[in-house]
C-alpha positions as CSV (number, residue, x, y, z in Angstrom):
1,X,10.7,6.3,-10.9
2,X,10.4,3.8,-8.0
3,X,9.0,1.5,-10.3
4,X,11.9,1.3,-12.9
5,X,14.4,1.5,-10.2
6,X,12.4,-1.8,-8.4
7,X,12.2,-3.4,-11.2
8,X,16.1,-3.3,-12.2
9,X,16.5,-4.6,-8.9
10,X,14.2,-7.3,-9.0
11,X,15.6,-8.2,-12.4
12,X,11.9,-7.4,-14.4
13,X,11.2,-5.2,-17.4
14,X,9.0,-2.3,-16.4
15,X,7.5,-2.5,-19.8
16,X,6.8,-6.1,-20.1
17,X,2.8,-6.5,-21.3
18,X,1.7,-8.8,-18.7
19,X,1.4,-7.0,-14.9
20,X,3.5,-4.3,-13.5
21,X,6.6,-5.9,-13.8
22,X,5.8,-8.4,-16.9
23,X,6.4,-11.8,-17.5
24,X,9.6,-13.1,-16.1
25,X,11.4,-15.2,-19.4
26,X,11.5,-19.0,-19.4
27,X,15.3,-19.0,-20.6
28,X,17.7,-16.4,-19.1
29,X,20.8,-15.4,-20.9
30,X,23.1,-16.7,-17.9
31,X,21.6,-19.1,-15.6
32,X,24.2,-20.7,-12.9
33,X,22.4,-23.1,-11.8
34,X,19.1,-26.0,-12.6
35,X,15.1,-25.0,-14.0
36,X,12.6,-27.6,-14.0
37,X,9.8,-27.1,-16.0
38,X,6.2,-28.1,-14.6
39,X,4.2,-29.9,-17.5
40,X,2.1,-32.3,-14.7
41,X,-1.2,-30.9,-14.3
42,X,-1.4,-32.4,-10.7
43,X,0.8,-31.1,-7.9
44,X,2.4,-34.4,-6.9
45,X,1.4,-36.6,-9.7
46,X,3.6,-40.0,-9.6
47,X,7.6,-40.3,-9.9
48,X,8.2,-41.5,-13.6
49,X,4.7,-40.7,-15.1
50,X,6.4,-39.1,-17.7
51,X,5.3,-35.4,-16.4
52,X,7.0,-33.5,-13.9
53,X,5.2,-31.7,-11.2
54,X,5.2,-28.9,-8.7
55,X,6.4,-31.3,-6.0
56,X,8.5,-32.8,-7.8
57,X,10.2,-30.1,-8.8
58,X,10.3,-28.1,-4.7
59,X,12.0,-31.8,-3.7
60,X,14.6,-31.9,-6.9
61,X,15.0,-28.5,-5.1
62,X,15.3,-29.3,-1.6
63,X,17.9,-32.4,-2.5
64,X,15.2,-35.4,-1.4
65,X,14.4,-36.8,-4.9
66,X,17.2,-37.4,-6.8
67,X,16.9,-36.8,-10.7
68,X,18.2,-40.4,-11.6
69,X,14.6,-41.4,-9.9
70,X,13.0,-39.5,-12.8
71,X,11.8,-40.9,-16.2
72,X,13.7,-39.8,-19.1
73,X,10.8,-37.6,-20.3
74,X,11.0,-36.1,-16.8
75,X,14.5,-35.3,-17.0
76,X,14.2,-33.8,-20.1
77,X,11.9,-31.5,-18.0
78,X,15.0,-30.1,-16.2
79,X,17.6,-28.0,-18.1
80,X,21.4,-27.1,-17.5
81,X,22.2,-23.8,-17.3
82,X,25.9,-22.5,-17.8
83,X,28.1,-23.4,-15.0
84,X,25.3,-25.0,-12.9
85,X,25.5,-27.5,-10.4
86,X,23.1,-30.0,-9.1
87,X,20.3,-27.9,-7.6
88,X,17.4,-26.2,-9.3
89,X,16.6,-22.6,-8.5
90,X,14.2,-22.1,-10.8
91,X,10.9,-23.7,-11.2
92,X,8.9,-22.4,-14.5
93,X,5.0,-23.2,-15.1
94,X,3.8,-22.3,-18.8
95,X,0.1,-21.5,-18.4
96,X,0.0,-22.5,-22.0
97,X,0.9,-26.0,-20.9
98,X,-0.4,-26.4,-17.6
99,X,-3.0,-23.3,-17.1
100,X,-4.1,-24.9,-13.8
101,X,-2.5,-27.2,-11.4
102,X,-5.0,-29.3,-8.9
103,X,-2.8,-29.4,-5.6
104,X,-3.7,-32.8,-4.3
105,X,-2.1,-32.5,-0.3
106,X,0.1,-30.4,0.9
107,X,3.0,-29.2,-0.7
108,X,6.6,-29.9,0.5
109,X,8.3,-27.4,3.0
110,X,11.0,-25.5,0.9
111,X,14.2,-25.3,2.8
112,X,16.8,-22.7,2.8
113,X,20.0,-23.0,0.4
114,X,22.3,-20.0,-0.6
115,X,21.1,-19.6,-4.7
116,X,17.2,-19.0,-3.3
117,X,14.3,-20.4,-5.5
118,X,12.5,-18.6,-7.7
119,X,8.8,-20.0,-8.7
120,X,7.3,-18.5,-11.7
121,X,4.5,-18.5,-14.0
122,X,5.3,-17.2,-17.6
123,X,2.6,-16.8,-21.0
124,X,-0.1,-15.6,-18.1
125,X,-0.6,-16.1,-14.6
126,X,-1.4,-20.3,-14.2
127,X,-3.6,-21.5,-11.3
128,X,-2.3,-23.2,-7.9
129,X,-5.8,-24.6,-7.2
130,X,-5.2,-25.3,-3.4
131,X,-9.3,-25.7,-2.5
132,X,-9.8,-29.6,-3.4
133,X,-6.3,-30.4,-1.7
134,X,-6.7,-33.0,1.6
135,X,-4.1,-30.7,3.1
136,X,-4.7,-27.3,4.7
137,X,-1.1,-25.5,3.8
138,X,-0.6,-23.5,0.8
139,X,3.3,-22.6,-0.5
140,X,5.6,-22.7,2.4
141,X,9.5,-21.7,2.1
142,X,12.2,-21.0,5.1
143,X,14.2,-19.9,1.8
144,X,15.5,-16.3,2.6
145,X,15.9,-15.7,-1.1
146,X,12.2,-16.8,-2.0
147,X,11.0,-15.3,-5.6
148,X,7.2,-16.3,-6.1
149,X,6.2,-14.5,-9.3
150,X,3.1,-13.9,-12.0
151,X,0.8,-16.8,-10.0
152,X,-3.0,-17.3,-9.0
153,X,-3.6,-19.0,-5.8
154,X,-6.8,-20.3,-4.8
155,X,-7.8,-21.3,-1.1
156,X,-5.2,-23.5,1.4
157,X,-5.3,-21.8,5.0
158,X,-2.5,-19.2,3.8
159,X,-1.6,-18.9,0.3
160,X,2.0,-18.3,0.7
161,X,4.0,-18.5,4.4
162,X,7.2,-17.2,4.2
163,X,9.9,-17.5,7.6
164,X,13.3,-15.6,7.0
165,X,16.2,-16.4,9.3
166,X,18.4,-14.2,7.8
167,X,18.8,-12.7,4.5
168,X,22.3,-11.7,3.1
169,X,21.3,-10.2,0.5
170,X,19.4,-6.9,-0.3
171,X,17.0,-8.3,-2.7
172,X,15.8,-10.7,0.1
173,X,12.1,-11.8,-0.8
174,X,10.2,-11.4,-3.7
175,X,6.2,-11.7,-4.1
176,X,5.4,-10.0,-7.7
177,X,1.8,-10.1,-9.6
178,X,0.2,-12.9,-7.6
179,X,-3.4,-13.2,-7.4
180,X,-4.5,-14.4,-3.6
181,X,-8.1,-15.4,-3.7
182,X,-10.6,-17.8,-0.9
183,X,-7.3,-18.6,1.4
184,X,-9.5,-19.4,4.8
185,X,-7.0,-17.7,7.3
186,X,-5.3,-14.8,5.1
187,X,-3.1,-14.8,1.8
188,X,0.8,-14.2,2.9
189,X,2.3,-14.6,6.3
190,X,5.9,-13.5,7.0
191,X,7.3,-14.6,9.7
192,X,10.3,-12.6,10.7
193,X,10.6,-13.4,14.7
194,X,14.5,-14.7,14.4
195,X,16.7,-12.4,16.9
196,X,19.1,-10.3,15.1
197,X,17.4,-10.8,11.5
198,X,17.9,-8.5,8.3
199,X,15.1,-9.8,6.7
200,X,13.5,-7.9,3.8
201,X,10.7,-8.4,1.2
202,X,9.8,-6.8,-1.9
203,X,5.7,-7.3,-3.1
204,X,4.5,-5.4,-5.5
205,X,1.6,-5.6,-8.0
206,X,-0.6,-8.3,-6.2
207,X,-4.1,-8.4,-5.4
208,X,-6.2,-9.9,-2.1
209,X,-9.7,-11.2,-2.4
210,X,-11.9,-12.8,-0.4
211,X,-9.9,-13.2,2.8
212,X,-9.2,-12.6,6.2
213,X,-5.8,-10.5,5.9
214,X,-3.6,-9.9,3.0
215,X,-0.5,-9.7,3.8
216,X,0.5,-10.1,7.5
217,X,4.1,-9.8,9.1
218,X,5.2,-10.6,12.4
219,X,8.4,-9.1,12.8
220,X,8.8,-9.4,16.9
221,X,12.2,-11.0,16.7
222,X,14.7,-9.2,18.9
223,X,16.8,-6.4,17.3
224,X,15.2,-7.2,14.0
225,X,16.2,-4.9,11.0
226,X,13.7,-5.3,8.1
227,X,12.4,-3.9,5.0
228,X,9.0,-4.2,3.5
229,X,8.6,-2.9,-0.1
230,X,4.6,-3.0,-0.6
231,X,3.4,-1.3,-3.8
232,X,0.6,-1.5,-6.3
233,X,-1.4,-3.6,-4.7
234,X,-5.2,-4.0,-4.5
235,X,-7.0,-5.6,-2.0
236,X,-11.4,-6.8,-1.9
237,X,-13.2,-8.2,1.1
238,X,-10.7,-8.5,3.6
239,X,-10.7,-7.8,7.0
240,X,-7.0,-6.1,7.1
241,X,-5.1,-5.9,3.8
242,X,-1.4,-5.0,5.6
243,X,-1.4,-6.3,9.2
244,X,2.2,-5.7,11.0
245,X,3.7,-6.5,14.3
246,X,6.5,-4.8,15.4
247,X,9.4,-5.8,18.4
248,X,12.2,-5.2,20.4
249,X,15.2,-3.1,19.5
250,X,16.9,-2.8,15.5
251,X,15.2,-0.6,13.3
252,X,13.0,-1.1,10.5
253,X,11.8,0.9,7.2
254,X,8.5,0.5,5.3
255,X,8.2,2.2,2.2
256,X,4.1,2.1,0.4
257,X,3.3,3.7,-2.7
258,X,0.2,3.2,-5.2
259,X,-2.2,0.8,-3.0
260,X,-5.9,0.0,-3.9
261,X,-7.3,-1.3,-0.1
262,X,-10.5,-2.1,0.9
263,X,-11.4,-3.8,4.5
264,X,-14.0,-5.0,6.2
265,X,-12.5,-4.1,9.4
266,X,-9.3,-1.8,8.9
267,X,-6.8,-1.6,5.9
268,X,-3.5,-0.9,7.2
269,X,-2.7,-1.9,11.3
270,X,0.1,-1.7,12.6
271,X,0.7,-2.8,16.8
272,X,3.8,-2.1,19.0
273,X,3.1,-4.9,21.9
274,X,4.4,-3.4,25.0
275,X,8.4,-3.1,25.1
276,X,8.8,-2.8,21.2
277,X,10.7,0.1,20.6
278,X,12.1,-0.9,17.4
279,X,12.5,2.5,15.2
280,X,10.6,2.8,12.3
281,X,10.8,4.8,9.1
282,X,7.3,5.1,7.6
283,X,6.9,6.3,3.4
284,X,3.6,5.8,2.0
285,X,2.6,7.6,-1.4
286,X,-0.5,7.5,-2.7
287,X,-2.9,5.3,-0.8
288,X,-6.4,4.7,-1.6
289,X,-8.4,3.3,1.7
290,X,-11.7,2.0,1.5
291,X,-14.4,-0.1,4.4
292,X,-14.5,-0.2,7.9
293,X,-11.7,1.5,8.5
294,X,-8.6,3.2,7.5
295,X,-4.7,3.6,8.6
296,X,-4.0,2.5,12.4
297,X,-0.8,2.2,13.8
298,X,-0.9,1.7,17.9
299,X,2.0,1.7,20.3
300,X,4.7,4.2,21.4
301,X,8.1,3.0,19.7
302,X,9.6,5.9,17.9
303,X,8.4,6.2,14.5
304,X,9.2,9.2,11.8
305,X,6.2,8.8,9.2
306,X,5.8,10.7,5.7
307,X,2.2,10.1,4.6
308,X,1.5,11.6,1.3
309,X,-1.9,11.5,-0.9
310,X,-3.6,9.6,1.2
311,X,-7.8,9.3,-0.2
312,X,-9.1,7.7,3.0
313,X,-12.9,7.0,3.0
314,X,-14.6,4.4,5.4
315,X,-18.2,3.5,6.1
316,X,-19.9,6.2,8.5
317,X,-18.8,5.6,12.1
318,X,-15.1,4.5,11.2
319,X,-12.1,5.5,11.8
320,X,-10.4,6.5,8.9
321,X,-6.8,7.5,10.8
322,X,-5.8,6.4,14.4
323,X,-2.3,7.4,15.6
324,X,-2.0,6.7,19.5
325,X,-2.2,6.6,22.5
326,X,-0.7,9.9,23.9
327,X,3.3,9.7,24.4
328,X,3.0,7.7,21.2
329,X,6.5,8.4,19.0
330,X,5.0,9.0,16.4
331,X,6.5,12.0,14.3
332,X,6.6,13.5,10.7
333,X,4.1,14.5,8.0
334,X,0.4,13.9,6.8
335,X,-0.4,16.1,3.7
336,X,-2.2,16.3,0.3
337,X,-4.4,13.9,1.9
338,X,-8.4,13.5,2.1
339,X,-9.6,11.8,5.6
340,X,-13.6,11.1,5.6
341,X,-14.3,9.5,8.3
342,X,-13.0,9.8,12.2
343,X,-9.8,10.9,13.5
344,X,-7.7,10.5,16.2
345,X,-4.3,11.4,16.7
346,X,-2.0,11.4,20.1
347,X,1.6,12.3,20.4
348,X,4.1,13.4,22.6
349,X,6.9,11.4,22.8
350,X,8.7,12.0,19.4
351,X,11.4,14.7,18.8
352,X,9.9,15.7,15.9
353,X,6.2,17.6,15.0
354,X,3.6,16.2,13.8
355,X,2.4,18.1,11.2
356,X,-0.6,17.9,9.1
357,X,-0.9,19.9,5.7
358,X,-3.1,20.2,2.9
359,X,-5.5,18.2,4.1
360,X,-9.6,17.9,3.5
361,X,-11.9,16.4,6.6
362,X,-14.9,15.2,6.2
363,X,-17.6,12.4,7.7
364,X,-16.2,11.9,11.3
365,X,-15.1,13.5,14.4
366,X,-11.1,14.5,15.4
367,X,-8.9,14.1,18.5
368,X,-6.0,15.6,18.4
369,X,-3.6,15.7,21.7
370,X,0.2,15.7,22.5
371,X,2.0,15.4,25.6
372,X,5.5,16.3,26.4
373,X,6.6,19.3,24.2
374,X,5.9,17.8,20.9
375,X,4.4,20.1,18.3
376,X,1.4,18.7,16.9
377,X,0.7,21.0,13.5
378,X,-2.2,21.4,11.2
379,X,-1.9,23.9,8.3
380,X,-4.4,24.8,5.5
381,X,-6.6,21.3,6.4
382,X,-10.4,22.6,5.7
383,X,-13.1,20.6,8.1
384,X,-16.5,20.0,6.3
385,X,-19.2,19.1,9.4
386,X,-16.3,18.0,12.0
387,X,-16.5,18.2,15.6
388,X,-13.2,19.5,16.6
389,X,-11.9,18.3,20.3
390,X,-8.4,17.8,21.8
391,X,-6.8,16.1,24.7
392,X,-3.3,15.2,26.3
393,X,-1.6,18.6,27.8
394,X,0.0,20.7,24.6
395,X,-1.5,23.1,22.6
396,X,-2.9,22.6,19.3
397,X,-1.4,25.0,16.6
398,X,-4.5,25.7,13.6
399,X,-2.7,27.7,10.9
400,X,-4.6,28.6,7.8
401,X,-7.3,26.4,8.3
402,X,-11.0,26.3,7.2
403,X,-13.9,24.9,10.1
404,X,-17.1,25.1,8.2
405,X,-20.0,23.4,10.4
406,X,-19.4,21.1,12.9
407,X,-17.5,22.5,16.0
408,X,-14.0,23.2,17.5
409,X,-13.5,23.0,21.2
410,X,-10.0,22.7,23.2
411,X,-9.1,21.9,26.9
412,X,-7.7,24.2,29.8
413,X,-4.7,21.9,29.7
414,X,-4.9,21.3,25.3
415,X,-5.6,24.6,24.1
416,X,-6.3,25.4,20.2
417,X,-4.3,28.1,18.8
418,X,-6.0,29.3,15.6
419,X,-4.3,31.7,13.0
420,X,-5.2,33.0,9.6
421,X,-8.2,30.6,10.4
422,X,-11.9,30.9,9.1
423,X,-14.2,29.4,12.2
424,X,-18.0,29.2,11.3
425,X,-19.7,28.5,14.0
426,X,-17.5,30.8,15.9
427,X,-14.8,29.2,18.4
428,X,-15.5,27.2,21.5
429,X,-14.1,27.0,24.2
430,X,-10.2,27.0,25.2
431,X,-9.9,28.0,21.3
432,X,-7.8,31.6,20.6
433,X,-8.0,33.0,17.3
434,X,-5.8,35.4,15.9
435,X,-5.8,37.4,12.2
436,X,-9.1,35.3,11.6
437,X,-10.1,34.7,7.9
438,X,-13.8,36.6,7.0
439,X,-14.9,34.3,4.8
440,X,-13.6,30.4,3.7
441,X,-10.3,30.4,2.1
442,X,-9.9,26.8,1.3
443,X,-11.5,24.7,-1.3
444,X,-11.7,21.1,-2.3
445,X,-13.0,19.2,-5.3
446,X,-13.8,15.6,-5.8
447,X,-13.5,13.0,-8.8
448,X,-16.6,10.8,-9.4
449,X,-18.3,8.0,-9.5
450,X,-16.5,6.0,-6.9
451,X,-16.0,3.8,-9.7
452,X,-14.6,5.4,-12.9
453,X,-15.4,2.7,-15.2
454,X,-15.5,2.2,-19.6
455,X,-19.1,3.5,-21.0
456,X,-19.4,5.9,-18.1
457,X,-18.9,9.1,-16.8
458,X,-16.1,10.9,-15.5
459,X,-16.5,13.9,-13.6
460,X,-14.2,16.5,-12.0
461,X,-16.4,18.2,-9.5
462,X,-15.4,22.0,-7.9
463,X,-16.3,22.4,-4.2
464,X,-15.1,26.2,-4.0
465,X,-16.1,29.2,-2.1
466,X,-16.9,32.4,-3.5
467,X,-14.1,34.5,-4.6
468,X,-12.0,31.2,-5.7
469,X,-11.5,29.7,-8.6
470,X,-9.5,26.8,-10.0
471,X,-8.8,24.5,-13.2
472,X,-8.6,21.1,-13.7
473,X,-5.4,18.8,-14.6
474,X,-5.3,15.1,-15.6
475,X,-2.7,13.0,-16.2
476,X,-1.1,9.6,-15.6
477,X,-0.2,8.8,-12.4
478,X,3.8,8.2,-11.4
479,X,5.1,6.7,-8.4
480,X,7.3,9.7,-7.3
481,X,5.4,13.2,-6.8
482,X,7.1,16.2,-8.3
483,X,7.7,18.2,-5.0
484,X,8.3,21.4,-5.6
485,X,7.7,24.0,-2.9
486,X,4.8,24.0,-1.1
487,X,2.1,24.3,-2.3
488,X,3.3,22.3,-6.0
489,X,3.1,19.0,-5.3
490,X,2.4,17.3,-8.6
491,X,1.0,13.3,-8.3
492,X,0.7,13.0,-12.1
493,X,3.6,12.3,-14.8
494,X,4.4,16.0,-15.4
495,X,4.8,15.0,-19.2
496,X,1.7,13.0,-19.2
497,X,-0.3,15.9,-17.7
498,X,-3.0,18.2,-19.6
499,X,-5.0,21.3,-18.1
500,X,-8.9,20.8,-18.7
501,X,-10.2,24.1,-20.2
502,X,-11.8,26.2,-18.9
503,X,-12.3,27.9,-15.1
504,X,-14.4,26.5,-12.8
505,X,-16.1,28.1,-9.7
506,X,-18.2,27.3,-6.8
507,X,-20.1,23.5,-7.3
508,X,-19.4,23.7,-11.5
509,X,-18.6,20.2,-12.7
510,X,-16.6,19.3,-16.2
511,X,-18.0,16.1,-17.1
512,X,-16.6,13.3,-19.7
513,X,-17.9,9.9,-21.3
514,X,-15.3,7.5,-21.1
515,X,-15.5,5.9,-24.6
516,X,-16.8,1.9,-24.3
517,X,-13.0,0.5,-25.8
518,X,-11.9,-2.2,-23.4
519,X,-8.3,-1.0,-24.0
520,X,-8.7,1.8,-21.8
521,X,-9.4,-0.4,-18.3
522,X,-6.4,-0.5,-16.1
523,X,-5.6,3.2,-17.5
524,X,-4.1,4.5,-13.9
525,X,-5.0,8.6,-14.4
526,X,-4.5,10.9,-11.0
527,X,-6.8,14.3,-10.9
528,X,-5.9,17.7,-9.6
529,X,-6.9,21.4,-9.5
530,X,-5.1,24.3,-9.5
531,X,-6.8,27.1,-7.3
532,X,-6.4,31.0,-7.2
533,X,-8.5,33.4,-5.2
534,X,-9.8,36.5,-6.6
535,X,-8.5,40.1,-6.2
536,X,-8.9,41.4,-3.1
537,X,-9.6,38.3,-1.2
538,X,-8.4,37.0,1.6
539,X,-7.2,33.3,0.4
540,X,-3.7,31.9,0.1
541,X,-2.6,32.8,-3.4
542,X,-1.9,29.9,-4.7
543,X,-3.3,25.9,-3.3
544,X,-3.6,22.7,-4.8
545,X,-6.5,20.9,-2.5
546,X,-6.1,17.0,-2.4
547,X,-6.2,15.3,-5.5
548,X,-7.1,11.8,-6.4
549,X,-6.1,8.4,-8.4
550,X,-8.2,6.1,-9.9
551,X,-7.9,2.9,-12.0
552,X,-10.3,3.3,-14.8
553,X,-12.4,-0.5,-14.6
């Protein structure tokens, strides 16, 4: 899985007990170079109290306090690993001995050196307490090999503010199992607007509360090439949770997988300003999207997207997908996906389709248009209540789909071209239809409360039309889907996967108490259902309709 192959990378154990990727060790087997060990309790505390702080410990790293300033206790704070030299790479805070640390003013800038530095918490997650602090900056590192790991940050401006000039390496940045709460401006910045940078950052198991953005990058340097490795994340109360900027020339890869997002304003953004064509490849497993809105990305830069599982639900009147404006690059795949809320996507200037698949709409009103020969797709995507419209100057292709309520309307100059289609009410205008459906073919179920919590309920509920019927599976969830051909796609651990007995029809519900036993929150279980149509009719004869994760609380 992506998450054992990560973790080997970012030298974690998968199965440690304490966050995705478990406590990092105080002593490693081979350590080439210093660790200082934080016992002050205060950031900067005094040189020679006895205890050695945070500060301390970034300037024993940065070369501007010497350790012959420090008192012997202090020193004893500092150990020698084999071979080391002078420098400390690694600073280690026990939250058994210092659970919380009161940052006093700001904490010194971190400069670049070629070993990195790796902050840590170990035994739990201690507390930078940044809201008392007379300063206004959080952690702040122009190290290009900057590991920040198993932390709780509270307030500063931005938690963490990272600036990469170039990194040399492929494990680049590292942000694991932080806790970002109250920053006033937003939790992590990286700045990545060097010309000609390889700059890359792995961040993976942290969570965003009560702030503006999460995670923002501004990667407008010129020919930048640059990786972002964003997974199992959650974010609460923000405005954006992943905000990106993109620039000029390079290319650069994103790759998403089992996010938890809700925004007050959008979850995901991200914004070509004019002239940024960098090329983008896109991978995003299994995203849940909650708030105002959902998954934007704005600008006309080529891009080749794969958008998988995607459970996008935002407050009436948002947008829960926004792909634009026509001649946008933007190419590749949308499927297995659930989009309640509006929709509008605009093409036309990638040389690949756009194809949507598998796909259940709900809450909000589409646009679909393309320009310039490219193929915009949608196959077997059932619309519950949706006003259908398009725009731009190439047809629409429908293929298998379902349009129950709501309306579907094309353009002289966008056409829609509907095949194997069931249309109820019957097709508007510009709108062909060809080997129509008599009667739905396609449908959906959903996995409730919102909230799947201990002491509650959990229930799998069937949305199917007459002459289909389907069965439940739950299992745990994995990071990589089992894609077989379409339609298998399989979001669960195939070995961790049961069948719910029985068959269920029409609007029948199999409902479970989730036994009270506080060992069971964090359990990470994905829901599916299998669906066959009856002899005789007129359905594909074999769908899987979009599934869902959830995190029981």
């Amino acid at each position: 899985m992506l998450e054992i192959a990560f973790a080997f990378a970012f030298g974690c154990s998968p199965a440690a007990p304490h966050g995705p990727c478990g406590p990092v060790r105080p002593t490693p087997a081979a350590l080439p170079h210093l660790i200082a060990y934080v016992d002050d309790p205060l950031s900067h505390g005094q040189v020679g109290d006895g205890l050695l702080s945070l500060n301390e410990a970034i300037q024993l790293h940065n070369g501007t306090l010497l350790a012959t300033s420090l008192s012997i206790a202090e020193q004893n704070r500092v150990a020698i690993g084999p071979g080391s030299g002078s420098d400390v790479a690694w600073i280690d805070i026990d939250e058994t001995v210092t659970p919380t640390i009161t940052i006093e003013r700001d904490l010194d800038l971190i400069i670049d050196s070629p070993q990195g530095l790796n902050i840590r918490g170990y035994a739990g997650r201690p507390v930078l307490d940044f809201t008392t602090s007379i300063g206004t900056f959080g952690i702040r590192s122009l190290n290009n090999l900057t590991r920040i790991e198993e932390l709780v940050i509270l307030g500063a401006d931005i938690g963490i503010e990272l600036t990469q000039s170039v990194s040399p390496f492929t494990v680049g940045c590292l942000v694991s199992n932080v806790r970002f709460e109250g920053q006033r401006i937003g939790a992590m910045q990286l700045n990545q607007g060097a010309p000609n940078l390889r700059g890359d950052l792995r961040m993976r198991g942290c969570e965003f509360v009560n702030t503006p953005f999460g995670l923002r990058i501004d990667e407008t340097g010129l020919n930048g090439s640059n990786n972002l490795l964003f997974l199992r994340c959650t974010a609460t109360n923000v405005d954006r949770a992943l905000d990106v900027r993109l620039g000029a020339g390079g290319s650069s890869q994103y790759l998403l997988g089992q996010l938890r997002l809700a925004a007050n304003v959008e979850a995901i953004r991200y914004v070509r300003p004019a002239g940024a064509n960098r090329s983008v490849t896109f991978e995003a497993t299994s995203v849940e999207l909650r708030g105002g809105g959902g998954f934007r990305w704005q600008g006309t830069g080529p891009t080749q997207a794969t958008l998988r599982f995607f459970d996008v639900a935002v407050n009436p009147g948002g947008s829960a997908l926004s792909i634009g404006p026509l001649g946008s690059g933007f190419g590749g795949l949308l499927e297995d996906s659930t989009l309640d809320g509006g929709v509008a996507v605009a093409a036309g200037g990638a040389t690949t389709a756009l194809e949507l698949w598998n796909v259940r709409a709900r809450g909000g009103p589409w646009s679909l248009g393309s320009t310039g020969g490219q193929a915009v797709r949608l196959q077997e995507v059932r619309f519950d209540g949706v006003a259908i419209t398009t725009t731009g100057s190439q047809a629409i292709d429908l293929q298998e789909c379902c349009v129950v309520g709501g309306s579907i309307a094309g353009t002289a100059s966008a056409p829609i071209a509907c095949s194997a289609s069931y249309l109820q009410p019957p097709a508007g205008p510009a709108v062909t239809v060809t080997g129509s459906r008599p009667a739905a073919q396609l449908g959906s179920f959903a996995v409730l409360p919102e909230v799947v919590a201990i002491g509650g309920p959990l229930t799998l509920q069937a949305a199917l039309p007459p002459g289909l019927s389907g069965v439940f599976a739950l299992g745990f969830s994995t990071d990589t889907p089992l894609l077989l051909a379409r339609p298998i796609h399989v979001y669960s651990d195939p070995g961790d996967t049961a069948t719910i007995p029985g068959v269920w029809r029409l609007q029948q519900a199999f409902v479970f108490q989730i036994p009270n036993d506080p060992n069971l929150v964090s359990l990470d279980l994905t829901a599916q259902m299998v669906v066959l149509p009856d002899p005789g009719v007129a359905a594909p004869a074999l769908t899987l309709p979009p599934g869902r994760r959830f995190v029981v609380q």
